[in-house]
SEGU-412385 format. One record per residue: residue number from 0; x, y, z of N, C-alpha, C in turn. Coordinates in steps of 0.2 Angstrom, whole numbers, plus 5000, padded with zeros to 4 digits. Atoms other than C-alpha are relative to their C-alpha. Layout:
nr	n.X	n.Y	n.Z	ca.X	ca.Y	ca.Z	c.X	c.Y	c.Z
NUM	X	Y	Z	X	Y	Z	X	Y	Z
...
END
This chain:
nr	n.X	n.Y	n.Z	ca.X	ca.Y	ca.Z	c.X	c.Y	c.Z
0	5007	4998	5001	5041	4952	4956	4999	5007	5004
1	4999	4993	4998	5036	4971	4958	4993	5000	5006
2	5005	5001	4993	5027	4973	4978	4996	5009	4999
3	5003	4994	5002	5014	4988	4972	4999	5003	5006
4	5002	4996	4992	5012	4993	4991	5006	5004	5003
5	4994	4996	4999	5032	4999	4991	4997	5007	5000
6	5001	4993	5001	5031	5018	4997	5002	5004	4994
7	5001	4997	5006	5040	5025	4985	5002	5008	4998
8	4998	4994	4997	5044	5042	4994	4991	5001	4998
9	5004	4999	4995	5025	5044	5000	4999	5006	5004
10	4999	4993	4998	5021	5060	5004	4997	5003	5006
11	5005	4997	4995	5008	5059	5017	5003	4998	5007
12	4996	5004	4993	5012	5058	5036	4997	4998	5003
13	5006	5005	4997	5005	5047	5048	5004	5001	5007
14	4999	4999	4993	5007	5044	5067	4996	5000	5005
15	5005	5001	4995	5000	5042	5084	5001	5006	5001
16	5003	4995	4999	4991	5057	5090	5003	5001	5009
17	5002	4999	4993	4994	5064	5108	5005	4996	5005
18	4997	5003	4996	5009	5056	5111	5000	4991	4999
19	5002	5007	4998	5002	5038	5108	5007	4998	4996
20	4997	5002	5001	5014	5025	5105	4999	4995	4992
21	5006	5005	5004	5012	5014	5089	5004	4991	5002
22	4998	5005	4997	5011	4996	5095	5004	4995	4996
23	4995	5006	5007	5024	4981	5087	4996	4996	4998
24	5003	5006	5002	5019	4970	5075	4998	4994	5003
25	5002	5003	4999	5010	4957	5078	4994	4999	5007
26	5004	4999	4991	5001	4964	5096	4992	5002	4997
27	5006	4999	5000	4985	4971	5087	4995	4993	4994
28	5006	5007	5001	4970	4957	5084	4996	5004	4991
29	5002	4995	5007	4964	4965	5065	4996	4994	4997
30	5003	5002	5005	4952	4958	5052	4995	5005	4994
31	5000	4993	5005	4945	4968	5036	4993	4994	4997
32	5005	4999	5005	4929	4968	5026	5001	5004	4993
33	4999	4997	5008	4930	4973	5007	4992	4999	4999
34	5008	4998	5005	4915	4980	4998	5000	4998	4995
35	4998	5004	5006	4915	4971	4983	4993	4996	4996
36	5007	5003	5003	4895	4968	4979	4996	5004	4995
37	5002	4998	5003	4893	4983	4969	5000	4999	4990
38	5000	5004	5009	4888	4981	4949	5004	5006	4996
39	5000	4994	5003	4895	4998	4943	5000	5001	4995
40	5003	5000	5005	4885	5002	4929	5003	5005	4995
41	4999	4996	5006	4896	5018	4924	5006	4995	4997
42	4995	5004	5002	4911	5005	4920	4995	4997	4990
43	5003	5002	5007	4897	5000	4904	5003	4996	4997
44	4995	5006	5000	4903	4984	4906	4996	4994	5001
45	5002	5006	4997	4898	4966	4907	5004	4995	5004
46	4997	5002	4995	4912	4961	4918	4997	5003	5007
47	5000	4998	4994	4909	4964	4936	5004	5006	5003
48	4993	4994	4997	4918	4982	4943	5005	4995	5003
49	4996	5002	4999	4928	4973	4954	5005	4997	4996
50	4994	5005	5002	4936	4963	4943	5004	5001	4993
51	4996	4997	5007	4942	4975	4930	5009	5000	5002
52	4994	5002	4999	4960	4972	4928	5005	5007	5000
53	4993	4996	5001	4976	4984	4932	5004	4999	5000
54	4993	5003	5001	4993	4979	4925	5001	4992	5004
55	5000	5007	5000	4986	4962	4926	4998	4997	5006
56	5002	5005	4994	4977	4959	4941	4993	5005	5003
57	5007	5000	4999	4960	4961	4947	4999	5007	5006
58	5000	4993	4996	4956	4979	4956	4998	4995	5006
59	5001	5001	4992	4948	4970	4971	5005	4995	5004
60	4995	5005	4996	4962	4958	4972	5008	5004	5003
61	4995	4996	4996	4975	4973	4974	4997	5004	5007
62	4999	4999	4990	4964	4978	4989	5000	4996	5004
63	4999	5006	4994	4966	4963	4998	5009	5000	4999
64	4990	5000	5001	4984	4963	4993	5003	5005	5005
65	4997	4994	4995	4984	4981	5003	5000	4997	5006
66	4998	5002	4992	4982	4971	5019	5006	4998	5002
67	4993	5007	4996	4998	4962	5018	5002	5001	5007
68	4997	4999	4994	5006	4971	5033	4996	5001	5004
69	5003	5003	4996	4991	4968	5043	4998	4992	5002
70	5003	5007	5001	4990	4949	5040	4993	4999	5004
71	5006	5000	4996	4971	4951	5046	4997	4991	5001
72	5004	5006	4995	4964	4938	5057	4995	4997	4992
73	5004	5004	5005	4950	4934	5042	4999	5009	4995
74	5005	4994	5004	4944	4947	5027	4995	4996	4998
75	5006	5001	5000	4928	4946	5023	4997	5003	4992
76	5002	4999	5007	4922	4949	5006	4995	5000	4999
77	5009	4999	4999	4904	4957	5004	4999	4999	4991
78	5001	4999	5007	4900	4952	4984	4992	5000	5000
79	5006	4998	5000	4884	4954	4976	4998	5001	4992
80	5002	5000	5006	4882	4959	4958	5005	4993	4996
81	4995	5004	5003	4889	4943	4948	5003	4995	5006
82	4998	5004	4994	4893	4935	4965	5005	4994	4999
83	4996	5008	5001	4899	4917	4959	5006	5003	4996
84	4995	4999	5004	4911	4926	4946	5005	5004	5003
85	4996	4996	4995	4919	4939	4958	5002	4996	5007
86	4993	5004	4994	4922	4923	4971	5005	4997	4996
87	4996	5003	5003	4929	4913	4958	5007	5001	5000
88	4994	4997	5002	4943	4926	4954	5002	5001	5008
89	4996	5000	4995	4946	4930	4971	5002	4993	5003
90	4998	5005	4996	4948	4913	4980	5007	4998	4994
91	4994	5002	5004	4960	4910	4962	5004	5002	5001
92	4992	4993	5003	4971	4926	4964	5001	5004	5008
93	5000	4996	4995	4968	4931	4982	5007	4996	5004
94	4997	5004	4995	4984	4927	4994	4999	4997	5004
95	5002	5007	4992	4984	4914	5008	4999	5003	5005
96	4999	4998	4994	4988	4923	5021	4994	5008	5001
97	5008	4996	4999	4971	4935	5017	4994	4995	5004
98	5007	5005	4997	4960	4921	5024	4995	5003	4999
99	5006	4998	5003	4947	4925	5013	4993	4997	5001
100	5004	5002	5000	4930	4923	5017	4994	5001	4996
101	5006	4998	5006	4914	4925	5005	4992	5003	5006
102	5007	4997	4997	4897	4936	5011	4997	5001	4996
103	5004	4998	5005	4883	4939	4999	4994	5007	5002
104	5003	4993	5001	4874	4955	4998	4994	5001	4995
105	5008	5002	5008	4856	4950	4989	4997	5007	4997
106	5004	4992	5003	4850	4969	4988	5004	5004	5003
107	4997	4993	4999	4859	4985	4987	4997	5005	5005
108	5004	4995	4998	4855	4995	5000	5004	5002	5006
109	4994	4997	4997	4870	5003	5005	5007	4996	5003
110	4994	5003	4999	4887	5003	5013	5001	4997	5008
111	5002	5003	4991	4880	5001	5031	4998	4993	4999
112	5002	5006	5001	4870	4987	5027	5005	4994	4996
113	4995	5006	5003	4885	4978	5017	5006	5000	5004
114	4994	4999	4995	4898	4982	5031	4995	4995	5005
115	5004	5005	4996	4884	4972	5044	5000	4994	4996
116	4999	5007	5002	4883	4957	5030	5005	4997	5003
117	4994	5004	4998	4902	4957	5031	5002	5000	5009
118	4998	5001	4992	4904	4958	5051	4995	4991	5001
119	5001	5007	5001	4894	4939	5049	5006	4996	4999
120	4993	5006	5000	4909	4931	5045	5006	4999	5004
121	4997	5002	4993	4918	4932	5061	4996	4998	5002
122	5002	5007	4994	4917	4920	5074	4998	5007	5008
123	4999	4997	4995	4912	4928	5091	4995	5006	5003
124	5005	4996	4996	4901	4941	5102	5003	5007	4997
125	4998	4994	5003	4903	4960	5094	5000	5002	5006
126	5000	4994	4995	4901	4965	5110	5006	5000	5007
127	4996	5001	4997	4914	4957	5119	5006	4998	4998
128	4993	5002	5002	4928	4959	5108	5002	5008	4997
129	4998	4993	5002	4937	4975	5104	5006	5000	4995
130	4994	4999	5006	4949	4970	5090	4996	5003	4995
131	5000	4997	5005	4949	4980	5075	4997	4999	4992
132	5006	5001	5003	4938	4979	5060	5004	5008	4996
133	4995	4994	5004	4947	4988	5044	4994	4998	4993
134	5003	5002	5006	4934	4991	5029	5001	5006	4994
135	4997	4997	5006	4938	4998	5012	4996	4997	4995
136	5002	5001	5008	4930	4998	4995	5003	4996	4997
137	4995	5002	5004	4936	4988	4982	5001	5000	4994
138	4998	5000	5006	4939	4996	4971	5004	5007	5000
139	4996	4997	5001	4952	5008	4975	5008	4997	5000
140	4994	5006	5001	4967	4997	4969	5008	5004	5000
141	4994	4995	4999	4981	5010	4972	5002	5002	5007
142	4999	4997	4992	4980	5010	4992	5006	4993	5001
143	4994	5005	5000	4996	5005	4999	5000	4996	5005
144	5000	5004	4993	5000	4992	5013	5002	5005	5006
145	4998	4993	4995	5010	5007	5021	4995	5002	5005
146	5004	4996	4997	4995	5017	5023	4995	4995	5005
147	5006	5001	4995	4983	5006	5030	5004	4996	5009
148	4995	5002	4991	4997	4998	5045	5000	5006	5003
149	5000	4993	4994	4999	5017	5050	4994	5003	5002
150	5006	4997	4998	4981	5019	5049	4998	4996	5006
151	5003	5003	4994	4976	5005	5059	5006	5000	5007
152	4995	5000	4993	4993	5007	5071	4997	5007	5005
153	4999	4993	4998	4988	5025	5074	4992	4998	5004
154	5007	5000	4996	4969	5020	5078	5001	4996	5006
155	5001	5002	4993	4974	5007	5092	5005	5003	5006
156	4996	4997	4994	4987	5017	5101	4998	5005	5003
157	5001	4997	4998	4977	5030	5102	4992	4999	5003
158	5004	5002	4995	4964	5020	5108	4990	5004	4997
159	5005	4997	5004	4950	5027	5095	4993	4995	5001
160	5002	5004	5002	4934	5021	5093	4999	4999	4992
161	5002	5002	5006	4932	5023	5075	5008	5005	4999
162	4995	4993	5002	4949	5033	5065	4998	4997	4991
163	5000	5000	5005	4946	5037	5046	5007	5001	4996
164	4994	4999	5005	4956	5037	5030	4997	5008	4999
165	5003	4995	5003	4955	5054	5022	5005	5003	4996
166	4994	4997	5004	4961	5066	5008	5000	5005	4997
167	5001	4995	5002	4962	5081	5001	4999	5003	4992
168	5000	4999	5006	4956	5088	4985	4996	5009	4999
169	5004	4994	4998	4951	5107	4979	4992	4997	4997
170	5006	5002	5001	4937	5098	4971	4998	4995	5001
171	5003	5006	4999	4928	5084	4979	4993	4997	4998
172	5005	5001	5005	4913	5083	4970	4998	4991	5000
173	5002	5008	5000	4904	5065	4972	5001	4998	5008
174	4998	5006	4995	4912	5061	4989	4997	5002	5009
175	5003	4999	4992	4907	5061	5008	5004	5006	5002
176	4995	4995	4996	4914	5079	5017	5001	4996	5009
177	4998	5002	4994	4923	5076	5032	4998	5006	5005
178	5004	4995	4996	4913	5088	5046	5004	5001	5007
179	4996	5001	4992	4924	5093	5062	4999	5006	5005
180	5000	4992	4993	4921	5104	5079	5005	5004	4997
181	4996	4995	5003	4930	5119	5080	5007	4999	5003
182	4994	5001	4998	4944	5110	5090	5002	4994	4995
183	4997	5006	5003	4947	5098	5075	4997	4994	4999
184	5001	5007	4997	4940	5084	5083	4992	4996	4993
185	5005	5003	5004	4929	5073	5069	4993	4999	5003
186	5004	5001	4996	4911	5076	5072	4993	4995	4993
187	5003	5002	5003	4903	5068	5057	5002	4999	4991
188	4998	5001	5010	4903	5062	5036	4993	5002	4999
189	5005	4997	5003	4890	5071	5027	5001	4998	4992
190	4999	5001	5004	4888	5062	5011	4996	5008	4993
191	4998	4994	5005	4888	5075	4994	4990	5001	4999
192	5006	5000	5000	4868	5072	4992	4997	5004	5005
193	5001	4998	4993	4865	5077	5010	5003	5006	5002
194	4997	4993	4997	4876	5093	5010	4999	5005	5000
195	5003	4992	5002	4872	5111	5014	5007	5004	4996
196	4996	4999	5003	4880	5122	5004	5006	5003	5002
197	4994	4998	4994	4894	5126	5018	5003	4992	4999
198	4996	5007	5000	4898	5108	5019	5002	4998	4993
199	4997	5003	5007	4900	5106	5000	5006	5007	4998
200	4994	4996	5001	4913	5118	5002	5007	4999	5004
201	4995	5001	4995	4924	5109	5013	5003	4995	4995
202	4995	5003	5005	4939	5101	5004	5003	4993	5003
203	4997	5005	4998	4943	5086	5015	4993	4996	4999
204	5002	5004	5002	4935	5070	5010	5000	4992	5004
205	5000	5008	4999	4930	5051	5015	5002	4997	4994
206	5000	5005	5006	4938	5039	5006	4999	4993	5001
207	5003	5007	5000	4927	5025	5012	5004	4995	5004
208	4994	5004	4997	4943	5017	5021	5000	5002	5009
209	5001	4998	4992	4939	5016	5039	4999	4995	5005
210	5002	5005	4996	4941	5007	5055	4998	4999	5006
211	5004	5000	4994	4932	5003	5070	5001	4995	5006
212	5001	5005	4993	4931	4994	5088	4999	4998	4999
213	5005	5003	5001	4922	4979	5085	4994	5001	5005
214	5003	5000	4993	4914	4980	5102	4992	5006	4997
215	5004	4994	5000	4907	4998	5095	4998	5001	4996
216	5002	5001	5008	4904	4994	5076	4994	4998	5000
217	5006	5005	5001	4891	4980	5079	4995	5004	4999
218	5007	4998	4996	4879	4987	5091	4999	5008	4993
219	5001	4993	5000	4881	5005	5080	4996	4997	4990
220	5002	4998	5006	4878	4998	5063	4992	4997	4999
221	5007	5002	4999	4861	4989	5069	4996	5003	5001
222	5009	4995	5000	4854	5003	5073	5001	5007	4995
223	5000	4996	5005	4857	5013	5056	4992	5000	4998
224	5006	4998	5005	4841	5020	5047	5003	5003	4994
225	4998	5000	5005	4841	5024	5032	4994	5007	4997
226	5002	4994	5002	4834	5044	5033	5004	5004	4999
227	4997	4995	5003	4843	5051	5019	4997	4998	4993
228	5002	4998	5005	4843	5056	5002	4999	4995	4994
229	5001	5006	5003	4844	5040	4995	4999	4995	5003
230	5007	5004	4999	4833	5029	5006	5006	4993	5001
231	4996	5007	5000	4850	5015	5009	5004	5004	5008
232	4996	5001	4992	4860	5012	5026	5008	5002	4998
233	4993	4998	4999	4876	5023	5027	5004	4998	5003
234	4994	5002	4998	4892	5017	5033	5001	5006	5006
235	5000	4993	4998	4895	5034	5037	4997	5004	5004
236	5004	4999	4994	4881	5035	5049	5003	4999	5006
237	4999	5005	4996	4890	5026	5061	5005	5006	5005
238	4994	4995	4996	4904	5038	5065	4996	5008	5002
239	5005	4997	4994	4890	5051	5069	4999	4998	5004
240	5002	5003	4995	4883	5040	5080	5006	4998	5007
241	4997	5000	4997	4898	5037	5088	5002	5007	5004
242	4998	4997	4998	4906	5054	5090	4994	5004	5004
243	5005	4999	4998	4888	5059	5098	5000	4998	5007
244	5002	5003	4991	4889	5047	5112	5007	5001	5005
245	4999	4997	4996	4904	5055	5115	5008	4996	5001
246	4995	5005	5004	4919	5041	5107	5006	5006	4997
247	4996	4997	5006	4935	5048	5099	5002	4997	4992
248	5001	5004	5006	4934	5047	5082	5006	5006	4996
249	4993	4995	5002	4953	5050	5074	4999	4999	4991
250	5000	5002	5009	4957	5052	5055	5008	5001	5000
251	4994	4998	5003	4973	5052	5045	4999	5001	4991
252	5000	4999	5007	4977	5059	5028	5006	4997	4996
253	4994	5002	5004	4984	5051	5012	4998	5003	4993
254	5001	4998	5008	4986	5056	4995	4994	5000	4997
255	5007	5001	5001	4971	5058	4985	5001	4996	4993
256	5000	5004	5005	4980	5049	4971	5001	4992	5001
257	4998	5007	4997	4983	5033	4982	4992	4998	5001
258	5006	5000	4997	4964	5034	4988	4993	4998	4997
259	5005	4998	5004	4952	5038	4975	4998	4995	4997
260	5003	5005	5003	4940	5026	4968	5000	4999	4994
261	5002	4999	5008	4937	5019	4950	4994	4998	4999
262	5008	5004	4998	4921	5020	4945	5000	5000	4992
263	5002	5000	5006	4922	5022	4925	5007	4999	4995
264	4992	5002	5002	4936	5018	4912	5004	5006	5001
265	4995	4995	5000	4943	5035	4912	5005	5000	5007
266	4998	5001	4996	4946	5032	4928	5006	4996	5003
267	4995	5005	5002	4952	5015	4925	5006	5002	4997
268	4994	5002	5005	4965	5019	4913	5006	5005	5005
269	4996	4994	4998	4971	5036	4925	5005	4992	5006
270	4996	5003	4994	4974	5022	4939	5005	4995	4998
271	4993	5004	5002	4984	5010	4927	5006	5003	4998
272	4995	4994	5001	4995	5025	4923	5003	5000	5003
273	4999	5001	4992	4997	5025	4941	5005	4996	5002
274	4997	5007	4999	5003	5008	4943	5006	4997	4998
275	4995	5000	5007	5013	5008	4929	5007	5004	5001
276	4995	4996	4998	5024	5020	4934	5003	5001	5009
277	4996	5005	4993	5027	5013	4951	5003	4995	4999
278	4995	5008	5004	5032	4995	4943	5003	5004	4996
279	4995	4997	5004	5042	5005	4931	5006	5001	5005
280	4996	4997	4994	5050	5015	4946	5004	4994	5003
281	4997	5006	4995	5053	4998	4956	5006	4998	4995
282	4995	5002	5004	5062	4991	4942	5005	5003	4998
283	4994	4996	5001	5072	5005	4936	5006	5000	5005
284	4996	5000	4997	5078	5005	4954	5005	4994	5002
285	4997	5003	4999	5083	4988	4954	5005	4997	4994
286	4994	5003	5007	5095	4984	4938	4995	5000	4994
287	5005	5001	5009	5081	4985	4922	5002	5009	4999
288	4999	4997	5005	5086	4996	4910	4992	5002	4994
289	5004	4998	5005	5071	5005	4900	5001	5006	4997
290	4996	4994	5005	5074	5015	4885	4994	5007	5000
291	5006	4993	5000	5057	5024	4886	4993	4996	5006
292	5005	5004	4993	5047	5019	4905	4991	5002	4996
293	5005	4999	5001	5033	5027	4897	4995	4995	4991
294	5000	5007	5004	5032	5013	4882	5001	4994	5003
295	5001	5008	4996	5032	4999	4895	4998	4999	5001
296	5005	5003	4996	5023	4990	4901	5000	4994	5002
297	4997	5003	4997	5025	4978	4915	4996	4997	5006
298	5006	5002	4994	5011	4967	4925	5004	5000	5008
299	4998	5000	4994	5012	4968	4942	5004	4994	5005
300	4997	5007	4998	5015	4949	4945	5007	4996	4994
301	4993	5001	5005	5032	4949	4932	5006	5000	5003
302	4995	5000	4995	5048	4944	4938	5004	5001	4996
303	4995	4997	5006	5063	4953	4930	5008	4999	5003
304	4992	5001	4996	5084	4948	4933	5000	5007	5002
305	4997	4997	5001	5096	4960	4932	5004	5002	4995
306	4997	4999	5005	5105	4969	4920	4996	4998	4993
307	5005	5000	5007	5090	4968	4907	4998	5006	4999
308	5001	4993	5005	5087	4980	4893	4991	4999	4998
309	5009	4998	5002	5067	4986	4889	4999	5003	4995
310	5003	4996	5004	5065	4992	4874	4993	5005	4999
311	5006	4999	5000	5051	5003	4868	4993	4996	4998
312	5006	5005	5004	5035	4994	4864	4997	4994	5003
313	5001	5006	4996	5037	4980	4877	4997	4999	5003
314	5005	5000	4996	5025	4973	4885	5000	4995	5005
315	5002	5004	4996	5025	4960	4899	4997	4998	5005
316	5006	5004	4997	5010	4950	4905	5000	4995	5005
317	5003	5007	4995	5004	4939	4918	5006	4998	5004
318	4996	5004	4997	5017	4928	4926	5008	4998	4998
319	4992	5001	5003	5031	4931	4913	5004	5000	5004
320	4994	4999	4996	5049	4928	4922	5005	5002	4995
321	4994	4996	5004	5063	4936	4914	5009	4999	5003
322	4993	4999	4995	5081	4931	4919	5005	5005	4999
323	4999	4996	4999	5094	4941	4918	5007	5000	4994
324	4998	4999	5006	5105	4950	4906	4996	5000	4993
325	5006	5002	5003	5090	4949	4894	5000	5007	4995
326	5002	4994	5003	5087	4961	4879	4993	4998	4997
327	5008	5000	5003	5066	4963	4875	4998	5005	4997
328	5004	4995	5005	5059	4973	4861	5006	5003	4996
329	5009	4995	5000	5054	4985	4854	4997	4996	4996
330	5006	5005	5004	5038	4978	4849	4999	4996	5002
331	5000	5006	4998	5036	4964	4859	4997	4996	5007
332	5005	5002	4995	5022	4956	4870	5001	4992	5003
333	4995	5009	4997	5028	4939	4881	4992	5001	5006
334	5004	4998	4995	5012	4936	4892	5000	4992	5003
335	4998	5006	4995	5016	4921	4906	5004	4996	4995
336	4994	5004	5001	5032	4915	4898	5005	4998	5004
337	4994	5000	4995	5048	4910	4906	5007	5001	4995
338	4993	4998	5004	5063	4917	4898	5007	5000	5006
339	4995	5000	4996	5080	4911	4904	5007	5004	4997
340	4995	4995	4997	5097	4922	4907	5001	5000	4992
341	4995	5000	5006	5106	4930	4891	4993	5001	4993
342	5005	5003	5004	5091	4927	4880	4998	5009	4995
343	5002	4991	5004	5087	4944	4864	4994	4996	4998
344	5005	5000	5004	5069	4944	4859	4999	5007	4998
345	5001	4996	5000	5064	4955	4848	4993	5001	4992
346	5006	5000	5005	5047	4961	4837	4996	4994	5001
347	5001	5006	4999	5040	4945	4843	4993	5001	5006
348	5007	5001	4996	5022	4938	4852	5003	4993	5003
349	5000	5006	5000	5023	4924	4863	4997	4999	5007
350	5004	4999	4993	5011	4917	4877	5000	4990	5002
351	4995	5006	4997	5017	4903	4888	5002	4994	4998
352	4997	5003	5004	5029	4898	4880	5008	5000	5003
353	4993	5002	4998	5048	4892	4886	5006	5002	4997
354	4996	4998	5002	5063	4902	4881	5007	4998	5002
355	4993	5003	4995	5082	4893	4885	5007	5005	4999
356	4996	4996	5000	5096	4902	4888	5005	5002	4994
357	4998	4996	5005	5105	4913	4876	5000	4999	4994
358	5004	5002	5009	5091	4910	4862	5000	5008	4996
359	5005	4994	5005	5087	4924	4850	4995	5000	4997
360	5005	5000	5000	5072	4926	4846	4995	5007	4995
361	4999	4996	5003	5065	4936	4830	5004	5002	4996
362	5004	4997	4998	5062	4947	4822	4991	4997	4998
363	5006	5003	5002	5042	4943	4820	4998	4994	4999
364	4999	5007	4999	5043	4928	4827	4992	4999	5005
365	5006	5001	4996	5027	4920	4836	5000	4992	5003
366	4997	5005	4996	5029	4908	4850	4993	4998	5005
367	5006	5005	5000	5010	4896	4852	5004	5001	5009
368	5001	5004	4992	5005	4891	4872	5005	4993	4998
369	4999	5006	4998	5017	4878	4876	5006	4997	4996
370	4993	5001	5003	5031	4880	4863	5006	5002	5002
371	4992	5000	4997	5051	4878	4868	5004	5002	4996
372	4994	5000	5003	5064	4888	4860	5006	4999	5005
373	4995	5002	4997	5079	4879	4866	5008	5004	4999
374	4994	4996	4998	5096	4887	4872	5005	5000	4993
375	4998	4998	5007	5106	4895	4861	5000	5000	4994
376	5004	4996	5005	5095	4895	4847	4999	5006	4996
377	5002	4994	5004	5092	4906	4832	4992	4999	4996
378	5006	5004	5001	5074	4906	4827	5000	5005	4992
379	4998	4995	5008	5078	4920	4811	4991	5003	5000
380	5006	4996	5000	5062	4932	4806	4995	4995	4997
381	5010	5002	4999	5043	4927	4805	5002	4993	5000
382	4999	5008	4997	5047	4909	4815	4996	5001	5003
383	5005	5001	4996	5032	4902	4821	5002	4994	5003
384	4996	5007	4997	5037	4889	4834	4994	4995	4998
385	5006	5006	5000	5028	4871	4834	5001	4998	5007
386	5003	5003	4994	5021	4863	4848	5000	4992	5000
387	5001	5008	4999	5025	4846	4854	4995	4998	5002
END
C-alpha cells in the first residue's frame, strides 16, 4: 500500500531556529483540529467539499492521514455543511490511531470561531496546559506527515507561542500575506480583503496550517472580534494578537504544491495529478513496472507485489491487492478485487471480485461483486463470470 506522506526528495527545509534542539518522539503532548464545516459552493457540487475523493480517498480523510507522525492526543473535527455525511465518511475511513472526535459548527462565521468550536473537544483547563494544538484545513490533501512533524518539532524546541506553515508563490492572489518586522520576526497575517496595496504585494503566504500553545490559543481566540472586511472571526487574528503582547511567533516554509487548497474541480483534478505521480513514483521505486505512469492509475489504498507489469489504460481502485509477478492491461479497471501471484488480465472490468493464481483473465472479460476466477484458469474473450 502506497504511504502518500513519503517525502519523495522534498524540497523545502525545515529545522529549529537559534540553535533549538528538535525534541525525540514521543516527548511532545500534540492534538489537532481539522476545519471541515465548510460547504464549498465553487466545487458546484452536491457532495460535501471535504469529502471529494483523490485517488480513492476522501480529501479530509488524507488530512488526518497527515498527522500519522504526530499520533495526536485526540483530532478534533469541526464539520458543519452536510455534518452527519462528512461524520459518517470520516469515523468509516479515518485511522485509529487519529482519535477522532466530532464538533459542529451551526453558522459559518469564520475560521476563528470554528478553531474555538474545535478546542471544546479536549478535556482540561486551556490555561494550564501548554501542549500543542495543530490546526489545518481540510482540504488541502497533499500535506505530508514529514511537514507537519518538522513543523510542529520546530515550534516546541523553540519554545514558540504560535509557529506557521507558509509558502511561496509569485502570485498569491486569494490568500492571507504573511507581514514581518524589519528583523523577520512574524508580526501579523493580513487577509487578501484587508490588504493595502504594499501588502498585496508580498509573495509569502498563509496556508491555514498553524500551531499554537494551548495555554495561549484559548484565552486569544475568545477575545477575537470580527472588525474586518467580512464581518467573521479570523484565525489569523490570533497571531496579531500574540506577537503584540510581545510572544514569539516562528514560521516554516513548504512547497506551494504540497499546501495549496482545493476549492474547485480544477483544482481537484491538478491535485489528483499530484497524487498520482507520487503513487506512481512509490511504485516504480519498489518493483512495478509501468509502460506509460502517466496512463495509470493507482488508488492510494492498493496493494501491489513485485515484479508486476502496468500496462497502459489501467486503473486500480479502492482496496485492490495485486500479488506479484502480475501482468494488468491495457484497458482495464479492477476496483477492490484481490488478485493472487502470476495472474494476466487484460481488457477486462472487475469489482470485488476474486482472482486465483496464475488465472488469465480476458480479453473483455467482466468479473460481477463477488465472482471467483479460480487458479490457473482460462476465462477466453467477453467472459462474464457468474456469481454463486
Amino acid at each position: 500500500r502506497f504511504d502518500p506522506g513519503s517525502s519523495n526528495g522534498k524540497t523545502a527545509v525545515f529545522g529549529a531556529e537559534n540553535g533549538g534542539s528538535i525534541p525525540p518522539p514521543g516527548t511532545m503532548s500534540v492534538s489537532a483540529i481539522v476545519l471541515a464545516a465548510g460547504e464549498g459552493s465553487r466545487m458546484r457540487s452536491s457532495r460535501p467539499k471535504p469529502l471529494h475523493l483523490i485517488c480513492g480517498r476522501a480529501m479530509v480523510v488524507h488530512v488526518i492521514h497527515a498527522l500519522e507522525k504526530l499520533q495526536p492526543d485526540r483530532t478534533a473535527v469541526v464539520i458543519g455543511h452536510m455534518a452527519e455525511q462528512v461524520r459518517a465518511k470520516v469515523q468509516d475511513r479515518a485511522p485509529s490511531w487519529a482519535n477522532v472526535a466530532f464538533v459542529e459548527q451551526i453558522e459559518q462565521n469564520g475560521t476563528g470561531d470554528a478553531a474555538a468550536i474545535g478546542m471544546t473537544a479536549f478535556d482540561g483547563d486551556d490555561y494550564d496546559d501548554d501542549a500543542t494544538i495543530v490546526i489545518l484545513p481540510g482540504d488541502t490533501p497533499l500535506l505530508r506527515p514529514d511537514t507537519l512533524d518538522e513543523l510542529v518539532a520546530t515550534h516546541v524546541a523553540n519554545q514558540n507561542a504560535a509557529t506557521m506553515l507558509t509558502s511561496l508563490l509569485d502570485d498569491p492572489t486569494g490568500y492571507g500575506r504573511v507581514v514581518r518586522k524589519k528583523d523577520g520576526q512574524v508580526l501579523r497575517i493580513v487577509e487578501q480583503r484587508d490588504a493595502s496595496p504594499d501588502e498585496l504585494d508580498i509573495k509569502e503566504w498563509n496556508t491555514g496550517i498553524l500551531c499554537f500553545r494551548r495555554d495561549l490559543l484559548g484565552p486569544a481566540l475568545r477575545n477575537l472580534t470580527t472588525d474586518n472586511a467580512q464581518g467573521e472571526y479570523y484565525l489569523t487574528d490570533v497571531i496579531a494578537a500574540l506577537a503584540s503582547m510581545g510572544h514569539r511567533i516562528g514560521a516554516v516554509q513548504a512547497p506551494p504544491e504540497e499546501t495549496q487548497g482545493v476549492n474547485d474541480r480544477w483544482q481537484l483534478a491538478l491535485a489528483e495529478r499530484e497524487l498520482r505521480n507520487r503513487t506512481n513514483r512509490h511504485w516504480l521505486l519498489n518493483g512495478v513496472t509501468m509502460l506509460d505512469p502517466r496512463q495509470t492509475f493507482v488508488d492510494v489504498n492498493v496493494t501491489i507485489g513485485r515484479d508486476v507489469t502496468l500496462y497502459p489504460g489501467t486503473m486500480l481502485q479502492g482496496s485492490t491487492t495485486i500479488g506479484d509477478s502480475c501482468e494488468i492491461g491495457p484497458d482495464t479497471r479492477l476496483t477492490d478485487c484481490t488478485v493472487a501471484h502470476g495472474v494476466r488480465v487484460e481488457h477486462s472490468v472487475g469489482h470485488q471480485a476474486t482472482i486465483g493464481a496464475g488465472a488469465t483473465v480476458g480479453p473483455y472479460a467482466h468479473l460481477p461483486a463477488g465472482s471467483v476466477v479460480l487458479s490457473n484458469a482460462t476465462t477466453g474473450a467477453f467472459y462474464t463470470a457468474s456469481v454463486s
